[in-house]
C-alpha distance (Angstrom), angle and dihedral (degrees) to the residues before:
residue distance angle dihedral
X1 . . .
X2 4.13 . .
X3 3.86 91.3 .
X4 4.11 98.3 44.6
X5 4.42 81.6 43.9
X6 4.06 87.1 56.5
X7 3.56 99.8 37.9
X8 3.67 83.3 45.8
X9 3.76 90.2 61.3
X10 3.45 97.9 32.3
X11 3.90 90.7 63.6
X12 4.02 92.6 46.9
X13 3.53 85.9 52.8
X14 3.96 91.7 51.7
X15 3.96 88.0 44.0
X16 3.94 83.7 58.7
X17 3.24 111.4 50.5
X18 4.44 96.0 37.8
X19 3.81 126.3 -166.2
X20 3.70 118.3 -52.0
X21 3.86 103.8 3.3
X22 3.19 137.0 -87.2
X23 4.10 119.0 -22.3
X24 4.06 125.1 -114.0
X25 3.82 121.2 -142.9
X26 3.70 113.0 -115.4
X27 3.79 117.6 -132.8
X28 3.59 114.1 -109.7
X29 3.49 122.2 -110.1
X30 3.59 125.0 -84.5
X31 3.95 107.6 -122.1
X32 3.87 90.5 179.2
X33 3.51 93.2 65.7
X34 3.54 109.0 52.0
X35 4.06 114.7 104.6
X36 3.80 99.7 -106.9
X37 3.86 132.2 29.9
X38 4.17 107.9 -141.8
X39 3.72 109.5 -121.1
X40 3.27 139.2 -96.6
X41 3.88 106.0 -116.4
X42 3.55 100.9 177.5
X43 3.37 97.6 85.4
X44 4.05 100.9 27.4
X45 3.76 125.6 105.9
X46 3.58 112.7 -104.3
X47 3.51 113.5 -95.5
X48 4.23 116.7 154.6
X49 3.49 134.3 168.2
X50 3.18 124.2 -160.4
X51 4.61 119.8 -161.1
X52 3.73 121.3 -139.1
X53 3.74 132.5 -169.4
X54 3.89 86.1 -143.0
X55 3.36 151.4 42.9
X56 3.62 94.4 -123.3
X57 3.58 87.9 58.4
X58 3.26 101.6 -126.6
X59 3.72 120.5 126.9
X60 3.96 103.9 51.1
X61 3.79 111.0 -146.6
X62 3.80 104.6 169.4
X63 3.81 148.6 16.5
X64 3.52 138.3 -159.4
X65 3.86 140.1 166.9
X66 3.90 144.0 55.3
X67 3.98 107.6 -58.2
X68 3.67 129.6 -173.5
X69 4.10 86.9 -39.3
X70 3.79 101.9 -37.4
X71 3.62 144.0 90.1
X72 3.58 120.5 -105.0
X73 3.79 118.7 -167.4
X74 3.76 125.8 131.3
X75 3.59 142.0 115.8
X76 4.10 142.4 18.5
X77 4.19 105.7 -19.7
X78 3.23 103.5 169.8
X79 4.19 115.5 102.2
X80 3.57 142.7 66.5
X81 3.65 105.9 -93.0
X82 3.72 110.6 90.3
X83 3.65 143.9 146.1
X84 4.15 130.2 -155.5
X85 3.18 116.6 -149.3
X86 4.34 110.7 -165.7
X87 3.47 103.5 177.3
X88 3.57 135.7 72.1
């Protein structure tokens, strides 16, 4: 009963102190710094282009541009086959 009582406490005390000590709190990032601000598409014309692997346009690899409201921007655009797209 004595050794299951001190292991007992010994493993609460583990459980209390953790691995490593206690933690710090990171900073948050600083948005203000970073090079370029994303914009604001809700007000923007739309203006989309959409990145193809080929000139048939048929496998779509990238996007980029203001859309109907949102932020389009992923994916391989670099090439010469590309479509605009102006209108909502």
């Amino acid at each position: 009963m004595r050794t299951s009582l001190i292991g007992g406490l010994l493993a609460m005390a583990l459980m209390s102190v953790g691995c490593g000590g206690p933690m710090e709190e990171q900073e948050a990032p600083d948005l203000a710094s970073q090079e370029a601000a994303l914009p604001d598409c809700s007000n923007s014309p739309d203006d989309l282009r959409n990145y193809y692997s080929d000139a048939a346009h048929t496998t779509l690899v990238g996007q980029w541009g203001c859309w109907c409201g949102g932020l389009y921007n992923w994916g391989n655009k670099s090439g010469p086959h590309i479509e605009y797209i102006w209108s909502c």
